[in-house]
GUDO-510261 format. One record per residue (C-alpha): residue number from 1; residue in one letter; x, y, z. Coordinates in Angstrom, 3 decimals, decimal comma. Layout:
REM residues N
<node resi="NUM" resn="a" px="X" py="Y" pz="Z"/>
...
REM end
This chain:
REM residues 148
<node resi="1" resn="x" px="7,023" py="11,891" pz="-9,645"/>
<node resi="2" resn="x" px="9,050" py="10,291" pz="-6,684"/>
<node resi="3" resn="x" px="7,160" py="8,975" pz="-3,937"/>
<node resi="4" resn="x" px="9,176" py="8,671" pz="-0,878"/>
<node resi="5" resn="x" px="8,557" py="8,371" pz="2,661"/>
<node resi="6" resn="x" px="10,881" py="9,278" pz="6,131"/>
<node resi="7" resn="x" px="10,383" py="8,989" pz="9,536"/>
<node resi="8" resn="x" px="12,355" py="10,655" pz="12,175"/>
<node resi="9" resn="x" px="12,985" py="10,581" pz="15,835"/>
<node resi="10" resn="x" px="13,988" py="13,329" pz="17,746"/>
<node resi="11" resn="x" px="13,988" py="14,412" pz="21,765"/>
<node resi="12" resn="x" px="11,994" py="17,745" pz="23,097"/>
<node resi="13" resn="x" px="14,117" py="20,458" pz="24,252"/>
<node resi="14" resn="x" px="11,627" py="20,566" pz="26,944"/>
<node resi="15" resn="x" px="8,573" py="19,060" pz="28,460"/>
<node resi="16" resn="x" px="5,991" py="20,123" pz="26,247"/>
<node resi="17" resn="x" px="1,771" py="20,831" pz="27,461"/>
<node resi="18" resn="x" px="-0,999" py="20,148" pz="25,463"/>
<node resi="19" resn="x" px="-0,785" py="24,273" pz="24,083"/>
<node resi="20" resn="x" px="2,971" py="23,512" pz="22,764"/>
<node resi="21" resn="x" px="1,752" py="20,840" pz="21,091"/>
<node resi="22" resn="x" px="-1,060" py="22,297" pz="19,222"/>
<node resi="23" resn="x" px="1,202" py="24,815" pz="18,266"/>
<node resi="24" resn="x" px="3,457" py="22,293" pz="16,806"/>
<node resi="25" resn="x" px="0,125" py="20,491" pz="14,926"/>
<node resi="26" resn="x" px="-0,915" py="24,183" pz="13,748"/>
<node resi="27" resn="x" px="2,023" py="24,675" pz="11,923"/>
<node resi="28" resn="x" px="2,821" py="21,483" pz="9,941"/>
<node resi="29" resn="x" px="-1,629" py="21,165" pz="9,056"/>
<node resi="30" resn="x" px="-1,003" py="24,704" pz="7,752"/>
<node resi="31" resn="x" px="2,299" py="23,877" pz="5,814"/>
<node resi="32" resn="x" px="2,293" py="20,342" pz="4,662"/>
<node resi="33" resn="x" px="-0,822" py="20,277" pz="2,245"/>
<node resi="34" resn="x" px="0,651" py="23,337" pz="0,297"/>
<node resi="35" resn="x" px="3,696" py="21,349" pz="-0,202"/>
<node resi="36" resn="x" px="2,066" py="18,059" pz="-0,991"/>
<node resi="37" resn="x" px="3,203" py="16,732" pz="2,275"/>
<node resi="38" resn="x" px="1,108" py="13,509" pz="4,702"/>
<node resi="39" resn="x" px="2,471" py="11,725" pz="8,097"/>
<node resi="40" resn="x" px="1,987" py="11,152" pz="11,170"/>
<node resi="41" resn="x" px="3,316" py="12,153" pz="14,375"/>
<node resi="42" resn="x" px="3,765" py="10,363" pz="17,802"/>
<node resi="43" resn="x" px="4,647" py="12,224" pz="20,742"/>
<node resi="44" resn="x" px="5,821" py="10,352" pz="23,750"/>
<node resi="45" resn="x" px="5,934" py="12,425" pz="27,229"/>
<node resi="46" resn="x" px="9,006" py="11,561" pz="29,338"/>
<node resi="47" resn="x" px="9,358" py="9,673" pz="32,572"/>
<node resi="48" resn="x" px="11,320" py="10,228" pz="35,198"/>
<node resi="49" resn="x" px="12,170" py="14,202" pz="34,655"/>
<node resi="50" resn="x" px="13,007" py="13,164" pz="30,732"/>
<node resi="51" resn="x" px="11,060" py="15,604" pz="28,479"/>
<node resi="52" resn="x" px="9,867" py="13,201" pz="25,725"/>
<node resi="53" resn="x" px="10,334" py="12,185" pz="22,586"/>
<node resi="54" resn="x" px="9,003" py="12,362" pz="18,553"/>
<node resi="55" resn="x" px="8,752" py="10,330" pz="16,057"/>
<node resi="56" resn="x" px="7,602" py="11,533" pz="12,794"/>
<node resi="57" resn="x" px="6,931" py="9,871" pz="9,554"/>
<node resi="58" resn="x" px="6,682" py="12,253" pz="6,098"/>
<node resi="59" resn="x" px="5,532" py="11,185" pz="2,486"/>
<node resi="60" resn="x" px="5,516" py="13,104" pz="-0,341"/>
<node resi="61" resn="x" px="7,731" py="14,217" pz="-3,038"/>
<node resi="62" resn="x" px="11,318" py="13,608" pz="-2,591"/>
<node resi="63" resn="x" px="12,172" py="17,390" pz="-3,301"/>
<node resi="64" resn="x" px="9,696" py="18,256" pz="-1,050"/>
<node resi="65" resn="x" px="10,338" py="15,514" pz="2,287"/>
<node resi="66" resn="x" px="13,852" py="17,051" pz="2,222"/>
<node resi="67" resn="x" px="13,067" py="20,618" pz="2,570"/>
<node resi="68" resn="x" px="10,801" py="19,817" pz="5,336"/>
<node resi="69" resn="x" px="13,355" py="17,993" pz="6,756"/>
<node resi="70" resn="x" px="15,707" py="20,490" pz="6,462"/>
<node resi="71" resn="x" px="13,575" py="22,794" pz="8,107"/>
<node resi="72" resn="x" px="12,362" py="20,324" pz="10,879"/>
<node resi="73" resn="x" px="16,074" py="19,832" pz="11,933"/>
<node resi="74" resn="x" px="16,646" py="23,592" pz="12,648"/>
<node resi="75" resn="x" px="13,240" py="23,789" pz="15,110"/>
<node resi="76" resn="x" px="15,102" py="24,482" pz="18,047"/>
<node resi="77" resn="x" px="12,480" py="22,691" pz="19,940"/>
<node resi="78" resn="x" px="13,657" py="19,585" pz="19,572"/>
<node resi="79" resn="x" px="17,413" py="18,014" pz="19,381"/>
<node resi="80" resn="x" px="18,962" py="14,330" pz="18,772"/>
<node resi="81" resn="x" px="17,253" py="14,076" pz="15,469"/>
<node resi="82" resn="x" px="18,030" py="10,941" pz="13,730"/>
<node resi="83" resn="x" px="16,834" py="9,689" pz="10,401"/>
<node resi="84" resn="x" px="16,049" py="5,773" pz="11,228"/>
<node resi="85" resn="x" px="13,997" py="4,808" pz="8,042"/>
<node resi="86" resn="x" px="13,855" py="6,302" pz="4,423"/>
<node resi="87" resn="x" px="12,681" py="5,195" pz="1,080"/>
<node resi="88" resn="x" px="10,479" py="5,031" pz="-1,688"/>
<node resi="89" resn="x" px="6,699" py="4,672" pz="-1,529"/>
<node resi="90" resn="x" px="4,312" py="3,352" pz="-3,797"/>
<node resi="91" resn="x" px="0,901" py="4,580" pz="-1,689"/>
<node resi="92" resn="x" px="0,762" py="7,197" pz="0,929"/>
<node resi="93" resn="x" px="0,049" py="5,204" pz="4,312"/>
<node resi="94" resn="x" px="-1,497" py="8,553" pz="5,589"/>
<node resi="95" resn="x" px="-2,666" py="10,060" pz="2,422"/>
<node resi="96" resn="x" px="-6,094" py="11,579" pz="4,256"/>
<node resi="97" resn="x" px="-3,529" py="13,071" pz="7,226"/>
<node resi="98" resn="x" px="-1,758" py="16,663" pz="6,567"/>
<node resi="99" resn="x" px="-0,453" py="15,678" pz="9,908"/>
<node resi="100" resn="x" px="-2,600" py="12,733" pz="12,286"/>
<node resi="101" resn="x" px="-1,046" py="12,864" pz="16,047"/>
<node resi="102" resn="x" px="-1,137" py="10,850" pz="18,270"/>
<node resi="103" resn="x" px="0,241" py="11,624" pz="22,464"/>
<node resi="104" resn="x" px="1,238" py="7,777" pz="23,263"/>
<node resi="105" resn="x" px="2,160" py="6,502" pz="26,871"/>
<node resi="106" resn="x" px="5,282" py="4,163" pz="27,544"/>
<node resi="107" resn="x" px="2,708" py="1,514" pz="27,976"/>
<node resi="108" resn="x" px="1,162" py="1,580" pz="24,824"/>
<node resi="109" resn="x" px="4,558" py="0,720" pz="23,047"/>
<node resi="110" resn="x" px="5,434" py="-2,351" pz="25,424"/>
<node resi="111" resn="x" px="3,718" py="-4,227" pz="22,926"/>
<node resi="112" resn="x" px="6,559" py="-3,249" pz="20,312"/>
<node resi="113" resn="x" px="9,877" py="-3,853" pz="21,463"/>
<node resi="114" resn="x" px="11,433" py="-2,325" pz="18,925"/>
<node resi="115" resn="x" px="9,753" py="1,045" pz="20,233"/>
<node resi="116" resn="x" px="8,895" py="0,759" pz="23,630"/>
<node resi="117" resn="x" px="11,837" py="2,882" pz="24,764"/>
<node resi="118" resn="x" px="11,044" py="6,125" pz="22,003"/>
<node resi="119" resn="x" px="10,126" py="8,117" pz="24,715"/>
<node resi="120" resn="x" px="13,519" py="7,699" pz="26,885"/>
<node resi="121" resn="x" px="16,827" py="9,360" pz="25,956"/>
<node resi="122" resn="x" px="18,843" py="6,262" pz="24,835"/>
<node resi="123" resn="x" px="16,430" py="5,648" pz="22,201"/>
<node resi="124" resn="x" px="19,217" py="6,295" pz="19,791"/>
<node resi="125" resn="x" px="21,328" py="4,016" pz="20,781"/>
<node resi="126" resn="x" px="18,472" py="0,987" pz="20,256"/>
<node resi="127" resn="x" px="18,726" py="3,059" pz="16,174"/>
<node resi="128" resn="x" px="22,149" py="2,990" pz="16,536"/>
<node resi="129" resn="x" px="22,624" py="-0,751" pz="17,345"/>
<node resi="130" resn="x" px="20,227" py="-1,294" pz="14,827"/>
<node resi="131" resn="x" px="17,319" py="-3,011" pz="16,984"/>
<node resi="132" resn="x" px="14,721" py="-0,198" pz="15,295"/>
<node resi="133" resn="x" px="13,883" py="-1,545" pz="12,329"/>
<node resi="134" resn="x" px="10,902" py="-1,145" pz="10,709"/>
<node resi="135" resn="x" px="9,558" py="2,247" pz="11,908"/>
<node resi="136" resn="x" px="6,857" py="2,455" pz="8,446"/>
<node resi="137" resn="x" px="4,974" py="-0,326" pz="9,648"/>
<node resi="138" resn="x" px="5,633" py="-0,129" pz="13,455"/>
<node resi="139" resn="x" px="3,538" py="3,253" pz="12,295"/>
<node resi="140" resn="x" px="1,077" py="1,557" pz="10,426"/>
<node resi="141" resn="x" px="0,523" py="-1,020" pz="12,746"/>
<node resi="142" resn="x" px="0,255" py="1,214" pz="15,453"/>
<node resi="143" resn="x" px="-2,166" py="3,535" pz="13,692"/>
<node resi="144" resn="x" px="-4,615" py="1,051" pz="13,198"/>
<node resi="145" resn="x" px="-4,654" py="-1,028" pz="16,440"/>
<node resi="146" resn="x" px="-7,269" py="-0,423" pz="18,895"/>
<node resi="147" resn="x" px="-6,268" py="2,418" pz="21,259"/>
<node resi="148" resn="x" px="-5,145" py="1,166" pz="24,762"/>
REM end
């Protein structure tokens, strides 16, 4: 067995309500725990007109994270999607999660610079530059810090 992890970030196609959403949940709860898969997902609504953005951490199999990446890249509903961390994994960080969510504001990431701008449309470039490192425990970190 191969343990590995992933996270993603991508940019909605469109500004996405609370029913799009669910509909996105719906579908990876019902798919990931027949393929073995956990993660977490953080959805950041746009400012300004932008229409948001994801970021998306998988574990499981290695076999298994790539197909679902595979098929996470051809959703349509989403584009710009960039692989910024990969790697093995010893424990599951959300092994009781078939998919935990979480809708974050732009404020709640000011206090992690490396993230703060996920949710605007240059967020690549701070992956590109290389000023996004860290994305497994920016996760973690996040996860478990009291909600603001």
């Amino acid at each position: 067995m191969s343990l590995t992890y992933l996270v993603y970030v991508s940019q909605a196609e469109r500004a996405l309500d609370e029913e799009a959403l669910a509909a996105i949940l719906a579908e990876s709860r019902a798919y990931n725990p027949a393929h073995g898969i956990t993660g977490a997902l953080l959805f950041v609504a746009g400012r300004d007109g932008n229409s948001g953005s994801f970021m998306q951490l998988l574990e499981g199999e290695k076999a298994d994270v790539d197909t679902l990446r595979k098929r996470i890249f051809a959703d349509g509903r989403h584009h710009t999607k960039v692989v910024i961390e990969q790697g093995p994994l010893e424990t599951r960080t959300f092994a009781d999660w078939s998919m935990a969510f979480r809708g974050v504001t732009a404020k709640a990431l000011e206090a992690y610079p490396s993230f703060a701008r996920l949710g605007e449309p240059d967020f690549v470039e701070t992956f590109n530059r290389g000023d996004a490192k860290g994305a497994l425990a920016f996760l973690n970190e996040f996860w478990n810090a009291p909600a603001l």
